[in-house]
C-alpha positions in Angstrom: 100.6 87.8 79.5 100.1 88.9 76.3 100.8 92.7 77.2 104.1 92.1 79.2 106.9 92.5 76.8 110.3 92.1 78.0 113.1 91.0 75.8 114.0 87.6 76.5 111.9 86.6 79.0 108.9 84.8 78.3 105.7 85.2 80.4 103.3 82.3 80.6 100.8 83.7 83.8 100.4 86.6 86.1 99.1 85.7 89.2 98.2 88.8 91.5 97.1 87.2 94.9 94.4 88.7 97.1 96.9 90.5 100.0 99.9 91.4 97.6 102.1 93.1 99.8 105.5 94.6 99.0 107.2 94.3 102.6 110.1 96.8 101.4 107.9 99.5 100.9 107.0 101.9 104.1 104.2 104.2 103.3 105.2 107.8 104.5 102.8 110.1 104.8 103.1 114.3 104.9 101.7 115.1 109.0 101.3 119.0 108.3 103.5 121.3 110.1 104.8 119.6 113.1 108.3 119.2 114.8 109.1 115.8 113.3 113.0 116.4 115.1 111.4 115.4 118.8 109.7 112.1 117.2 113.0 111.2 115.9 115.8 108.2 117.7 118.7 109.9 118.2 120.3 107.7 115.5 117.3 109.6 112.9 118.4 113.1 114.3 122.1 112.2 113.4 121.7 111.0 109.8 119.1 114.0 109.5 121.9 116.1 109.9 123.8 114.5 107.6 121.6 114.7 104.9 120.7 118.4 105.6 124.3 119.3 105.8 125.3 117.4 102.5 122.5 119.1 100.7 124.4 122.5 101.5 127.4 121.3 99.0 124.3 121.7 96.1 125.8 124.6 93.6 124.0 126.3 91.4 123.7 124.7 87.9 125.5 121.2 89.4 124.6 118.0 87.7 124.1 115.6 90.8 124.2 112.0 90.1 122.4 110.5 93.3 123.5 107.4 94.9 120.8 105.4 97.5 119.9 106.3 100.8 120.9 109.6 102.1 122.5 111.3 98.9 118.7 110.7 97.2 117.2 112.2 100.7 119.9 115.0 100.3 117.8 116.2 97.3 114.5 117.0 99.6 116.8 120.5 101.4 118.3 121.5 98.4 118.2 125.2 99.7 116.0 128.1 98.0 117.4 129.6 94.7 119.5 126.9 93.6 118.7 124.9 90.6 120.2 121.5 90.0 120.1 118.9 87.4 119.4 115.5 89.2 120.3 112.3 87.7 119.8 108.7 89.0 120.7 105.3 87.7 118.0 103.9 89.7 115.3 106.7 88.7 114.2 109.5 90.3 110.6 107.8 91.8 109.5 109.4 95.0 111.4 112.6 95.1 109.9 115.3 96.4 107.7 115.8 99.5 105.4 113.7 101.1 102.1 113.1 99.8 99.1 114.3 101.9 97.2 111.2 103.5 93.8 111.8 101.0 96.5 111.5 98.0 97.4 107.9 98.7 
């Protein structure tokens, strides 16, 4: 407790049980070069589209403030040659590809 500082809040004990598990979280892993479109649900393959399509509106130079869910993804096929400047209220944690399954 006595290296937590957070304004305000006062920390008496950290508890960190035995099977911690953060249910939100799904681990994601990069598969190599397969056709991830035919292990998609149809309702996967539409919002993939989406996203891929939205990321075509990415200018050169733009200043993208990212909202949750499939503007962040929109990031990920932000085609070759253009450079943005991405910012997020919520941070910018996990962007990028998929780790490799020995890096996690």
């Amino acid at each position: 407790p006595e290296d937590v500082h957070v304004p305000g809040i006062y920390v008496h004990r950290i508890v960190k049980g035995d099977k911690f598990e953060k249910r939100i979280e799904k681990l994601t892993i990069d598969q190599g070069e397969s056709d991830e479109e035919t292990t998609l649900t149809d309702a996967a393959k539409r919002r993939q589209r989406i996203i891929r399509r939205a990321a075509l509106e990415f200018e050169d130079g733009m200043y993208c403030n990212l909202g949750i869910g499939i503007p962040t993804l929109a990031s990920n096929y932000i085609p070759e040659g253009i450079h943005i400047e991405l910012q997020s209220e919520n941070g910018l944690l996990g962007m990028g590809p998929y780790p490799k399954k020995a890096n996690v």
